[in-house]
PDB file of N, H, CA, C and O in Angstrom:
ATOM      1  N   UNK A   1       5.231 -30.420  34.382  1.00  0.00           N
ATOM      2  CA  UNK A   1       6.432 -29.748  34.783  1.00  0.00           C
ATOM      3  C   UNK A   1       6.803 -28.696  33.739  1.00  0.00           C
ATOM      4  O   UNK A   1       7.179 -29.133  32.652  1.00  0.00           O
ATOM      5  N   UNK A   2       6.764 -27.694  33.870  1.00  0.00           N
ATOM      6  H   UNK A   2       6.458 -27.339  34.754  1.00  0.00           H
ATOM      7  CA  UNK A   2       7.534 -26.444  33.241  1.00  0.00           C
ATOM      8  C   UNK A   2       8.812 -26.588  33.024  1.00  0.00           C
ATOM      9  O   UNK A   2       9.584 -26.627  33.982  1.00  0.00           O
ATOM     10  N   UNK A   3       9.256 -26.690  31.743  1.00  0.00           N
ATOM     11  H   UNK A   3       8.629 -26.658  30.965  1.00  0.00           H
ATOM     12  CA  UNK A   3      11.117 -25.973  31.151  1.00  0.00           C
ATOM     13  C   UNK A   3      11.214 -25.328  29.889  1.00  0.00           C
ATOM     14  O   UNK A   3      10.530 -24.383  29.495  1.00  0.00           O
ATOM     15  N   UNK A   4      12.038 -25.865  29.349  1.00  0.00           N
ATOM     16  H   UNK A   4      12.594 -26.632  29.669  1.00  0.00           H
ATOM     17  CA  UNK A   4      12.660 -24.390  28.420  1.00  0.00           C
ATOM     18  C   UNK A   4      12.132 -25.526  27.119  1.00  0.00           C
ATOM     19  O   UNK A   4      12.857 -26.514  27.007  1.00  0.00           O
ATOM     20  N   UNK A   5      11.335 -25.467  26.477  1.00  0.00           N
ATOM     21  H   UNK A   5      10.746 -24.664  26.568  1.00  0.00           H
ATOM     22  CA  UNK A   5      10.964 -25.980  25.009  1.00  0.00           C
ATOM     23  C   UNK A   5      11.492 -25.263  24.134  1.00  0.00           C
ATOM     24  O   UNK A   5      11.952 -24.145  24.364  1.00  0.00           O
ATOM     25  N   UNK A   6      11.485 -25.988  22.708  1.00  0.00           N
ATOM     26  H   UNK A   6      11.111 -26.897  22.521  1.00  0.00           H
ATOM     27  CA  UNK A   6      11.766 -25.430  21.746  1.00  0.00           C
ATOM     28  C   UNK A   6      10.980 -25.721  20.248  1.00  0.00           C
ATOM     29  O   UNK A   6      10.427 -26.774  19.932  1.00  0.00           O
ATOM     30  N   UNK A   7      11.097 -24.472  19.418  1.00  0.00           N
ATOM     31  H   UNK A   7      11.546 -23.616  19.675  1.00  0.00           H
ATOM     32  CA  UNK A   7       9.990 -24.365  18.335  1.00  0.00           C
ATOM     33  C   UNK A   7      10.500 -24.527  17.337  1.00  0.00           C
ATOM     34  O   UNK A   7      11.366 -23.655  17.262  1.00  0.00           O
ATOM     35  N   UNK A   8      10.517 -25.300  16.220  1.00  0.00           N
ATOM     36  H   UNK A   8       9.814 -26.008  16.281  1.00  0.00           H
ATOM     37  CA  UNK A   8      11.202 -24.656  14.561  1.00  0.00           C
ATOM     38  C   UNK A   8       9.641 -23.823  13.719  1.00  0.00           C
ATOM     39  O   UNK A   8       8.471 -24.047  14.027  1.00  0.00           O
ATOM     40  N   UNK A   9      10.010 -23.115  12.915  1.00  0.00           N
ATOM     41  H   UNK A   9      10.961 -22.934  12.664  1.00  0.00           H
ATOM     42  CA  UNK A   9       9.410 -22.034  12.547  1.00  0.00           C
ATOM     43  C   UNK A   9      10.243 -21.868  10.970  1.00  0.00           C
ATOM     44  O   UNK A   9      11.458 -21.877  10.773  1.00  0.00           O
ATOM     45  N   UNK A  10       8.945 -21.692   9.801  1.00  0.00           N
ATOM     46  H   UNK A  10       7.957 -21.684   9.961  1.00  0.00           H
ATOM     47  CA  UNK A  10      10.132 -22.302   8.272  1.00  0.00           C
ATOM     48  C   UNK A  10       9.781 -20.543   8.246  1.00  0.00           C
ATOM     49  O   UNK A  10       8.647 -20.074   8.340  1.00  0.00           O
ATOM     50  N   UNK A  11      10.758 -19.931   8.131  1.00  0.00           N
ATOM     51  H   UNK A  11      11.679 -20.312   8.055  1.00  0.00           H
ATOM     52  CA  UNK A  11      11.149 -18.841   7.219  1.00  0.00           C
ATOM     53  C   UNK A  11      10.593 -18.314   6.396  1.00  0.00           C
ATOM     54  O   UNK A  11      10.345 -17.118   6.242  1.00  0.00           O
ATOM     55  N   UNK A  12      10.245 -19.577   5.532  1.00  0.00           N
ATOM     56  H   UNK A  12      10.447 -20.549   5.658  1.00  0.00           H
ATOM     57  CA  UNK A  12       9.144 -18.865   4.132  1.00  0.00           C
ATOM     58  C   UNK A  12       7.606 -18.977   4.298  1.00  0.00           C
ATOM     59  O   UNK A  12       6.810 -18.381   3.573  1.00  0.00           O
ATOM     60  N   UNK A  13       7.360 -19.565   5.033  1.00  0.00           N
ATOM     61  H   UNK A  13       8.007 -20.049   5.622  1.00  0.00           H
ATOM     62  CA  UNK A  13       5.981 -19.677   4.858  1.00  0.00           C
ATOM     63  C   UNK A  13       5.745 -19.250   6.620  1.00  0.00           C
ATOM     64  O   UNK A  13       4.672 -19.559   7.140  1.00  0.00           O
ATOM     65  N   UNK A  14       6.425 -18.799   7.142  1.00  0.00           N
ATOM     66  H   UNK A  14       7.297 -18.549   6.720  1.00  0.00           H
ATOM     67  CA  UNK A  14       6.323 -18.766   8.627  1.00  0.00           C
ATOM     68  C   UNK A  14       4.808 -19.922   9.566  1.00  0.00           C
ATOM     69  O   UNK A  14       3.879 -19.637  10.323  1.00  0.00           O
ATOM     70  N   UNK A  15       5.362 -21.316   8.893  1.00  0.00           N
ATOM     71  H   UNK A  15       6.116 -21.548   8.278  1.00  0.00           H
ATOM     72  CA  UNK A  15       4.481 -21.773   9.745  1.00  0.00           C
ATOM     73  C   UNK A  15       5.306 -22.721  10.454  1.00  0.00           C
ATOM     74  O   UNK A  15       6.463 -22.738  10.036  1.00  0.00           O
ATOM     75  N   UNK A  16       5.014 -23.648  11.561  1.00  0.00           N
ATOM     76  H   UNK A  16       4.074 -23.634  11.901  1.00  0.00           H
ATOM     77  CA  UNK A  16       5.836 -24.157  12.733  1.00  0.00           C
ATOM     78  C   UNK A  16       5.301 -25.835  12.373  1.00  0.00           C
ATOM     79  O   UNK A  16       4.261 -26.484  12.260  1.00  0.00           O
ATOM     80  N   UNK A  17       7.069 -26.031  12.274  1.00  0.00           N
ATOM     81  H   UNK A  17       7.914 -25.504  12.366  1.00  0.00           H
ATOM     82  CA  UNK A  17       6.781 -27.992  12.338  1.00  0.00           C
ATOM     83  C   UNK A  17       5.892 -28.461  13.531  1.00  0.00           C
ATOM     84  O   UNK A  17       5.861 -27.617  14.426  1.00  0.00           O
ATOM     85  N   UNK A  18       5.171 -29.570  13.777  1.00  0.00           N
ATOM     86  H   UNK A  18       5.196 -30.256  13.050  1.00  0.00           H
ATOM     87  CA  UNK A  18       3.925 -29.858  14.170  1.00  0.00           C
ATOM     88  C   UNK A  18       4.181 -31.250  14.119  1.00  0.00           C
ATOM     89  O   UNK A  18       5.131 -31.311  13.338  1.00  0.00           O
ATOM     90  N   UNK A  19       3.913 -32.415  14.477  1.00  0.00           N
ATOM     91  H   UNK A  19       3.141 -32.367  15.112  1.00  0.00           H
ATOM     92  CA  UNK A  19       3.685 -33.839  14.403  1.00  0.00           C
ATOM     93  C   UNK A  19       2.422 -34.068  13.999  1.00  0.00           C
ATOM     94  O   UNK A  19       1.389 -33.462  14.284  1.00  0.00           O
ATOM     95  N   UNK A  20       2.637 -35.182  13.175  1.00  0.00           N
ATOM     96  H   UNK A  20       3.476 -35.674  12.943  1.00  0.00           H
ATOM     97  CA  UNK A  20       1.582 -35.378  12.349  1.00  0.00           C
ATOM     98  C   UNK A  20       1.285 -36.859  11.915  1.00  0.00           C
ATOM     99  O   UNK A  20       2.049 -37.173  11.003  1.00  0.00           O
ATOM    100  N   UNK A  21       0.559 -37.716  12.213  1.00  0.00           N
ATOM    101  H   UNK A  21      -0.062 -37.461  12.954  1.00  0.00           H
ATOM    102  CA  UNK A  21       0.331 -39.319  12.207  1.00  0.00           C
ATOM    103  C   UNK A  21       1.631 -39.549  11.714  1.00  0.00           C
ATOM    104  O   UNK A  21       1.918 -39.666  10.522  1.00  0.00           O
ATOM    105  N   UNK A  22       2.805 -39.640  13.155  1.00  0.00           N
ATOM    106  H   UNK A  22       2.572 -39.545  14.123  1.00  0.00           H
ATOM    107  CA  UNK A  22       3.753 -40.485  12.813  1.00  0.00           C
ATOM    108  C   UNK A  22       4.957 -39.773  12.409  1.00  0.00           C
ATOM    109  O   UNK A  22       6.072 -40.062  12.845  1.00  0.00           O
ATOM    110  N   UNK A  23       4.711 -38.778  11.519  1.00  0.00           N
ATOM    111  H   UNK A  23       3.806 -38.543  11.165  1.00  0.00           H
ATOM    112  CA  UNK A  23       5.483 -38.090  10.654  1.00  0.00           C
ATOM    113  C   UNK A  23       5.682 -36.828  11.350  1.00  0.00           C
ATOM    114  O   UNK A  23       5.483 -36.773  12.564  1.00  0.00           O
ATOM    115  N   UNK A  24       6.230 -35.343  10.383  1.00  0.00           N
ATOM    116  H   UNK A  24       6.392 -35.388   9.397  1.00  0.00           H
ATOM    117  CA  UNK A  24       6.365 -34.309  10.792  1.00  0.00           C
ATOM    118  C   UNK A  24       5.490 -33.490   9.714  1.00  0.00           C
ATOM    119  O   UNK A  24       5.669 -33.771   8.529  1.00  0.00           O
ATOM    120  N   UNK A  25       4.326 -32.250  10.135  1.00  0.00           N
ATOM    121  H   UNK A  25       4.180 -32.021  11.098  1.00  0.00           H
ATOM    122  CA  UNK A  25       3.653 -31.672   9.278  1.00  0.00           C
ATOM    123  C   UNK A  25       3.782 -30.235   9.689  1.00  0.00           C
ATOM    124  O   UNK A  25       4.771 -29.960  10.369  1.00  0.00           O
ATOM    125  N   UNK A  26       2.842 -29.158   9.351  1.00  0.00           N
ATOM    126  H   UNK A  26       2.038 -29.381   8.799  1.00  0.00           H
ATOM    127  CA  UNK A  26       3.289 -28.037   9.846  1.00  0.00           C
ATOM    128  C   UNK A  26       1.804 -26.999   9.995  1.00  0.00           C
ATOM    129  O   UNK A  26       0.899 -27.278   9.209  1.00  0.00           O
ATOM    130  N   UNK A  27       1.659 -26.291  10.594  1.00  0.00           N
ATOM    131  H   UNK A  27       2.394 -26.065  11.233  1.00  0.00           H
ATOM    132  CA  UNK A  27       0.859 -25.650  11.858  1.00  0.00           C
ATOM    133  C   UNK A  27       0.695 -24.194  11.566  1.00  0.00           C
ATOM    134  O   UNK A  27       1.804 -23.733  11.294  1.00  0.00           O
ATOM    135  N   UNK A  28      -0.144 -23.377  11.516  1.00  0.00           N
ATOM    136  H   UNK A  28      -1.045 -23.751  11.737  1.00  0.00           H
ATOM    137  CA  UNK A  28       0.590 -21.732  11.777  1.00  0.00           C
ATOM    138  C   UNK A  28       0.001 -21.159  13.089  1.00  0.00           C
ATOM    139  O   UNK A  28      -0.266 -19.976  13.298  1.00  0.00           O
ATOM    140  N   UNK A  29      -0.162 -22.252  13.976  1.00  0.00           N
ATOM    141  H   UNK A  29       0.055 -23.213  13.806  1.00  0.00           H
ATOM    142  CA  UNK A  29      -0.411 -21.841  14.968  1.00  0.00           C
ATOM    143  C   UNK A  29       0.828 -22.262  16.432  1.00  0.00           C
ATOM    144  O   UNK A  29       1.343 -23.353  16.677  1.00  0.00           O
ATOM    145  N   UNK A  30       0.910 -21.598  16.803  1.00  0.00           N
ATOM    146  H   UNK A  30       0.493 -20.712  16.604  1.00  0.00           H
ATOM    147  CA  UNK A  30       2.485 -21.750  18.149  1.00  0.00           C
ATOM    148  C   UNK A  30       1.989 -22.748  19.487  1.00  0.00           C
ATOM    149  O   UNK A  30       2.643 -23.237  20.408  1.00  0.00           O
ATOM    150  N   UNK A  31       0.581 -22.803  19.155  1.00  0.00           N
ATOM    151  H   UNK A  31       0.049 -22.406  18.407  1.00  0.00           H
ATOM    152  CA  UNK A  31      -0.298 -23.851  20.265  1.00  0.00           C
ATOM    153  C   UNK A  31      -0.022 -25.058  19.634  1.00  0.00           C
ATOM    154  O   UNK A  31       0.438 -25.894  20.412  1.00  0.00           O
ATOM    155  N   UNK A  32      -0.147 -25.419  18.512  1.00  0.00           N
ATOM    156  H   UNK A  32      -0.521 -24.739  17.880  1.00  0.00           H
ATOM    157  CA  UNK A  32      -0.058 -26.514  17.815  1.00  0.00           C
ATOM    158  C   UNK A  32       1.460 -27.002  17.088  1.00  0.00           C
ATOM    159  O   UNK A  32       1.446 -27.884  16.229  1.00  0.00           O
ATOM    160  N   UNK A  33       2.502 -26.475  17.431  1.00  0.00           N
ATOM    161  H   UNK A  33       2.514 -25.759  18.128  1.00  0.00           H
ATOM    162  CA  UNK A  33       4.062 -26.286  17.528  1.00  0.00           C
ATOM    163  C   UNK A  33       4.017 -27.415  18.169  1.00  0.00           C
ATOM    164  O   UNK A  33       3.234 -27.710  19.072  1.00  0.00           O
ATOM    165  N   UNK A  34       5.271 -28.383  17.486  1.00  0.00           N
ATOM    166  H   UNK A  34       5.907 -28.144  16.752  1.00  0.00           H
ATOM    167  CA  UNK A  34       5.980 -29.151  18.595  1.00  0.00           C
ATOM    168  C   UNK A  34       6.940 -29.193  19.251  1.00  0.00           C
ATOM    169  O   UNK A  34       7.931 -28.604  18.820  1.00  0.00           O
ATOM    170  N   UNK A  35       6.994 -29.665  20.114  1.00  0.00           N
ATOM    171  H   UNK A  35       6.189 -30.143  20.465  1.00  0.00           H
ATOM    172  CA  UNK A  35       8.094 -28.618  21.401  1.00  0.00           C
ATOM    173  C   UNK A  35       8.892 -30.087  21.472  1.00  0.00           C
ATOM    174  O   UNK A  35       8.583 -31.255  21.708  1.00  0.00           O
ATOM    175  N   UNK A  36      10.692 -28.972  20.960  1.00  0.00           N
ATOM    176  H   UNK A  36      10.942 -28.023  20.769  1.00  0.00           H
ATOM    177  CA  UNK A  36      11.556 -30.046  21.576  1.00  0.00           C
ATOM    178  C   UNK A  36      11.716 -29.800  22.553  1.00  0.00           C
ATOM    179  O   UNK A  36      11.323 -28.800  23.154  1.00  0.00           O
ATOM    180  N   UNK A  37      12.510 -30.916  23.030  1.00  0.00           N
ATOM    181  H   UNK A  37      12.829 -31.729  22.542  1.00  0.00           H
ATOM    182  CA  UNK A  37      13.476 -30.902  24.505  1.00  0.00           C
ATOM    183  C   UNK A  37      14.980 -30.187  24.802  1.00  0.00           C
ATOM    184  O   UNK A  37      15.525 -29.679  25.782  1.00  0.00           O
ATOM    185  N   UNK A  38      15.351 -30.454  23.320  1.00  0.00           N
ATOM    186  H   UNK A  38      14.908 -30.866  22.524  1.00  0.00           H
ATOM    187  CA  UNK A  38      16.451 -29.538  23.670  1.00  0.00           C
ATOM    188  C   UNK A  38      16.756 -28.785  21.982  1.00  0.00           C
ATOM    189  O   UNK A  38      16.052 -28.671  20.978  1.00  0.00           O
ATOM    190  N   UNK A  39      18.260 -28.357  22.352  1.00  0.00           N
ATOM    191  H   UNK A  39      18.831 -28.449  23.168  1.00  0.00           H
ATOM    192  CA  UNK A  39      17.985 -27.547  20.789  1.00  0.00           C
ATOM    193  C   UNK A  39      18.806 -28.066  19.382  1.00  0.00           C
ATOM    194  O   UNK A  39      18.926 -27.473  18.310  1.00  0.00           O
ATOM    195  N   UNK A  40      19.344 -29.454  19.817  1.00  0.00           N
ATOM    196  H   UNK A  40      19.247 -29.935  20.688  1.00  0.00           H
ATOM    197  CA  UNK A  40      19.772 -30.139  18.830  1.00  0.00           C
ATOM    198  C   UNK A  40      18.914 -30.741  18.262  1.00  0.00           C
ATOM    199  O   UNK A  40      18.828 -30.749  17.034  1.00  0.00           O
ATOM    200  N   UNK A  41      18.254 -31.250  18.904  1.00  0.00           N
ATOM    201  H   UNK A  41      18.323 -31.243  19.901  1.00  0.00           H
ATOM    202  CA  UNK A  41      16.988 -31.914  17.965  1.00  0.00           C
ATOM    203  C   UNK A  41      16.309 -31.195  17.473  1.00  0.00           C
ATOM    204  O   UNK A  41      15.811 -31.746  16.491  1.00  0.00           O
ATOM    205  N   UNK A  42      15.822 -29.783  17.635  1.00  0.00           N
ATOM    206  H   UNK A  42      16.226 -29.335  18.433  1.00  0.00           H
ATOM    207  CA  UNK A  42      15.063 -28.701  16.501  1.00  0.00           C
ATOM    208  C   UNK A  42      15.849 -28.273  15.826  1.00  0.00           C
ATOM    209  O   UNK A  42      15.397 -27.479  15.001  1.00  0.00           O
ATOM    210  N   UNK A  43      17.313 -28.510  15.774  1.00  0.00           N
ATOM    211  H   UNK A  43      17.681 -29.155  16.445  1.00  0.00           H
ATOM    212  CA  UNK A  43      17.860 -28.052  14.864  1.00  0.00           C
ATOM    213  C   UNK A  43      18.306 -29.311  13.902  1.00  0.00           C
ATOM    214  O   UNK A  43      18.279 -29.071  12.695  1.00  0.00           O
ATOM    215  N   UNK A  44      18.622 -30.334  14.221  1.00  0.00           N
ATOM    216  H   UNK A  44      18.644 -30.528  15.202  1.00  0.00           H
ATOM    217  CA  UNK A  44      18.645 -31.175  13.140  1.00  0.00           C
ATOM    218  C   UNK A  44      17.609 -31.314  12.257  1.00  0.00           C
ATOM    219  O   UNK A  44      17.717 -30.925  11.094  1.00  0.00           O
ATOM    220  N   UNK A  45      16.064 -32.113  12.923  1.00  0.00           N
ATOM    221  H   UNK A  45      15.976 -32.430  13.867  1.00  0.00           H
ATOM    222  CA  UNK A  45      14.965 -31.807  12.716  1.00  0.00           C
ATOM    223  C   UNK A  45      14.918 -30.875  11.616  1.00  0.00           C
ATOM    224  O   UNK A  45      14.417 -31.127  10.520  1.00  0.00           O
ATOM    225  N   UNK A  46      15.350 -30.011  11.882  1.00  0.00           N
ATOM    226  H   UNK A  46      15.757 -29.807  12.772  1.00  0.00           H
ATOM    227  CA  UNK A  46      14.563 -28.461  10.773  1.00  0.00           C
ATOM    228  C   UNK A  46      15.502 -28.330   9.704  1.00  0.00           C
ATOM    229  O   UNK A  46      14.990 -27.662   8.806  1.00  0.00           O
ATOM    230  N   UNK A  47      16.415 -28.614   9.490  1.00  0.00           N
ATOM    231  H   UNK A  47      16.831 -29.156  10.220  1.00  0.00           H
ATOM    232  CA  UNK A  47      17.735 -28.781   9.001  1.00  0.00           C
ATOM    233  C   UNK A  47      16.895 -30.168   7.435  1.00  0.00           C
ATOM    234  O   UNK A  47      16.578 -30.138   6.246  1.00  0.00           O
ATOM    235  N   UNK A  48      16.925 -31.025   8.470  1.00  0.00           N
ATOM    236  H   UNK A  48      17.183 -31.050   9.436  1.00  0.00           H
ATOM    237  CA  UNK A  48      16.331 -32.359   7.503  1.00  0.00           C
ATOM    238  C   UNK A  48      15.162 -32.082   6.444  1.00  0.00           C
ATOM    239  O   UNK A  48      15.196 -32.510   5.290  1.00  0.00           O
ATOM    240  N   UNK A  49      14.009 -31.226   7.040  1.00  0.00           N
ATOM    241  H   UNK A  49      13.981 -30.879   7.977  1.00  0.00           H
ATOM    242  CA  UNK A  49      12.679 -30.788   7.155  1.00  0.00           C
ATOM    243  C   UNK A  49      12.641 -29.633   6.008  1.00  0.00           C
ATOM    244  O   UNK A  49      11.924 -29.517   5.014  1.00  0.00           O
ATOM    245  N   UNK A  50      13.814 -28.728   6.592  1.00  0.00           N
ATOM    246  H   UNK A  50      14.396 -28.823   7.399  1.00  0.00           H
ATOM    247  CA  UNK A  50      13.492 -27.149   5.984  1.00  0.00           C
ATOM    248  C   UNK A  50      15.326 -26.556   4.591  1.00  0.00           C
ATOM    249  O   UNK A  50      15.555 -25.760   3.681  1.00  0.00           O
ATOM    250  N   UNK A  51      15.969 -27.512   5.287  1.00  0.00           N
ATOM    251  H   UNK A  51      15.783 -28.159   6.026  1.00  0.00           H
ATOM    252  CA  UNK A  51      17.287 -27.260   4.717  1.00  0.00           C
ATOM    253  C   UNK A  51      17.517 -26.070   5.658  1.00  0.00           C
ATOM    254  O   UNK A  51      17.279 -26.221   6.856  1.00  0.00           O
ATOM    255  N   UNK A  52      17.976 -24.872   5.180  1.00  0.00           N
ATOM    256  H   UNK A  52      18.170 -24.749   4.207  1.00  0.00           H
ATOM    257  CA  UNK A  52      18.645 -23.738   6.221  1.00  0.00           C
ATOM    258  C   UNK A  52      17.458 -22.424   6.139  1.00  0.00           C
ATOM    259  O   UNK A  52      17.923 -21.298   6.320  1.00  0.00           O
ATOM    260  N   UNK A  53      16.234 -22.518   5.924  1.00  0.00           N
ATOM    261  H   UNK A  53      15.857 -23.432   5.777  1.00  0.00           H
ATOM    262  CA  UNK A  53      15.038 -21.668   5.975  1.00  0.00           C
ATOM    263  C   UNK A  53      14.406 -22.287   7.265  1.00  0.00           C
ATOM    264  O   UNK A  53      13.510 -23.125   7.363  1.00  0.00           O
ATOM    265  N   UNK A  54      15.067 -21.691   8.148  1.00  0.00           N
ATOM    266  H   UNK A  54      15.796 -21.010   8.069  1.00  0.00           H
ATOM    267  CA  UNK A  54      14.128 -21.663   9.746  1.00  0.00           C
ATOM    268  C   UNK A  54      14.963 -20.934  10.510  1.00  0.00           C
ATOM    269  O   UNK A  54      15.996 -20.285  10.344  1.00  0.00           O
ATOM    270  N   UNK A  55      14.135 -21.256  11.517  1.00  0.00           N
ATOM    271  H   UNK A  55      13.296 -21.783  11.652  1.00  0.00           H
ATOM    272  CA  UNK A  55      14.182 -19.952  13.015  1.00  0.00           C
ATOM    273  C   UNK A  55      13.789 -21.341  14.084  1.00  0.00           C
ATOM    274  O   UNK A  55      12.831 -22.091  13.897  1.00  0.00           O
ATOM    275  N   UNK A  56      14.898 -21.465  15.352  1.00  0.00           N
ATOM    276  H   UNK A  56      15.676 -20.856  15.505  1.00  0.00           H
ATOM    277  CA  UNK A  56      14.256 -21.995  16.216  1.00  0.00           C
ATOM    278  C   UNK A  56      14.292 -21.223  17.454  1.00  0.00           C
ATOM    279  O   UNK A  56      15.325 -20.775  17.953  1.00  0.00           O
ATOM    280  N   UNK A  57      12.936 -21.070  17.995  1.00  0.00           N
ATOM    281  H   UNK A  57      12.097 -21.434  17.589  1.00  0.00           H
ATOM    282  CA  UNK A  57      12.878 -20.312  19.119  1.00  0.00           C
ATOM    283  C   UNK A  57      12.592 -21.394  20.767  1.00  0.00           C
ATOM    284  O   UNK A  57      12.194 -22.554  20.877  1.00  0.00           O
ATOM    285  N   UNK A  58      12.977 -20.444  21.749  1.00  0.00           N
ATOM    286  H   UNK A  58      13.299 -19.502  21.659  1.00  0.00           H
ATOM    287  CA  UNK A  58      12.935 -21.110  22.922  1.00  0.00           C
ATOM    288  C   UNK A  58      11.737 -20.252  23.654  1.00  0.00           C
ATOM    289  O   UNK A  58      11.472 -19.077  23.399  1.00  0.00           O
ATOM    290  N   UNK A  59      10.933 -21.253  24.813  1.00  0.00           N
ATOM    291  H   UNK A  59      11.148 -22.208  25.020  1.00  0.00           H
ATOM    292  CA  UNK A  59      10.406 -20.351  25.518  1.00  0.00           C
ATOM    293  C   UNK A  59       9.886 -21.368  26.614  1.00  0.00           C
ATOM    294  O   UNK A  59       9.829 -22.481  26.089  1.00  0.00           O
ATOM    295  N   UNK A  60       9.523 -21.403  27.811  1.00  0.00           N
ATOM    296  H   UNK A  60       9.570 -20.500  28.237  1.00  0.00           H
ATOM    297  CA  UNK A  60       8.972 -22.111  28.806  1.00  0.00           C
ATOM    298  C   UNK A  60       7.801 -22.486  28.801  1.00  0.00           C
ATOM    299  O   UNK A  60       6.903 -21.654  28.934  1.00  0.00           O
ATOM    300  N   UNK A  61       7.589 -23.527  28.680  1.00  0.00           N
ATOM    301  H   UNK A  61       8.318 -24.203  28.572  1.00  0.00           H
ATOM    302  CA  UNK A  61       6.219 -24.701  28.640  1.00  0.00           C
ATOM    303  C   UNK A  61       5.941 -26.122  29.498  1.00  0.00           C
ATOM    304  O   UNK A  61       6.514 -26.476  30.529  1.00  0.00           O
ATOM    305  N   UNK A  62       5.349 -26.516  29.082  1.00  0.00           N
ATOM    306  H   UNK A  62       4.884 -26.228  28.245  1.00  0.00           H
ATOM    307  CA  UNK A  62       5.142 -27.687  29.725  1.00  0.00           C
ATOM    308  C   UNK A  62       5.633 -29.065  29.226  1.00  0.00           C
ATOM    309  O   UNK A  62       4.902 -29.605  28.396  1.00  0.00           O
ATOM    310  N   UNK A  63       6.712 -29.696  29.583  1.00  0.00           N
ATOM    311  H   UNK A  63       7.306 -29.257  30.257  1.00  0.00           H
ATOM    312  CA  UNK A  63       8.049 -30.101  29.161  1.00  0.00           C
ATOM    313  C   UNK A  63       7.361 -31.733  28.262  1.00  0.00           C
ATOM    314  O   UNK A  63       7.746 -32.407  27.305  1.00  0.00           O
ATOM    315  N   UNK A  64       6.240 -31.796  29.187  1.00  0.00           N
ATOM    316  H   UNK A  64       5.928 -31.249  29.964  1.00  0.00           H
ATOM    317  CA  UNK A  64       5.635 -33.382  28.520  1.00  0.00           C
ATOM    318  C   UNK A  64       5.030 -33.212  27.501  1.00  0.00           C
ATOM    319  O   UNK A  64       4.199 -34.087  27.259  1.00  0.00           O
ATOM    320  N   UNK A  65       5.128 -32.325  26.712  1.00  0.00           N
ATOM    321  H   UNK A  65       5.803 -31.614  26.908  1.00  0.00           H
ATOM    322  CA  UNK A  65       4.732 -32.284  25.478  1.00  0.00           C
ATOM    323  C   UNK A  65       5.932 -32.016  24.200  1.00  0.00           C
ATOM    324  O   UNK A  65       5.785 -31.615  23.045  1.00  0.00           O
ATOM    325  N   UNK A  66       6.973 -32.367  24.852  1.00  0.00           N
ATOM    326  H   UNK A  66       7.092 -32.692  25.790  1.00  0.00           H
ATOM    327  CA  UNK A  66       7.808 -32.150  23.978  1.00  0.00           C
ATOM    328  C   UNK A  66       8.129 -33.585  23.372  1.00  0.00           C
ATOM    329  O   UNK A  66       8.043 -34.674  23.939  1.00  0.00           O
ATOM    330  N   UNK A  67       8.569 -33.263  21.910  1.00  0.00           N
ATOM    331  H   UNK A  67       8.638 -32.378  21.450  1.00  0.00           H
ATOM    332  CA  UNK A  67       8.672 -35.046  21.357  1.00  0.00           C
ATOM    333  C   UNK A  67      10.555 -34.299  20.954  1.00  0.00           C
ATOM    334  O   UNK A  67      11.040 -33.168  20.971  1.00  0.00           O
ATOM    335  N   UNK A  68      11.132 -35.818  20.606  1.00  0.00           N
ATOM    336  H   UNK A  68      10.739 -36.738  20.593  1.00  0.00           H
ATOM    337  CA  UNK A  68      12.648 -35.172  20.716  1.00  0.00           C
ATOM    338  C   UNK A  68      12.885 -36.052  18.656  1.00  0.00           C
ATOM    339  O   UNK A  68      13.948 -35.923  18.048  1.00  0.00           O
TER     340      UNK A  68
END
């Protein structure tokens, strides 16, 4: 099913949080991005992760791949 995902993306190193055995790791590829569900959780998430060095972007994907 297609909806509106969402990306965090760190600022300084412009690479994209990613899941990673269990944990959270990071990617510089937007295929390998993990897609929230909505935009509180990429923003807490990145917040925890990055402190206030990120960017979260939205864009339409395939919704079962999103972890929250």
């Amino acid at each position: 099913m297609i909806g509106p995902v969402w990306v965090v993306q760190d600022k300084d190193t412009g690479q994209f949080l990613c899941p990673l055995d269990g944990d959270v790791g990071f990617t510089k590829f937007l295929s390998g991005a993990g897609r929230f569900d909505n935009p509180e959780s990429a923003i807490d998430t990145a917040r925890f992760i990055l402190g206030n060095s990120f960017v979260v972007c939205s864009f339409f994907d395939d919704v079962t791949k999103c972890y929250s």
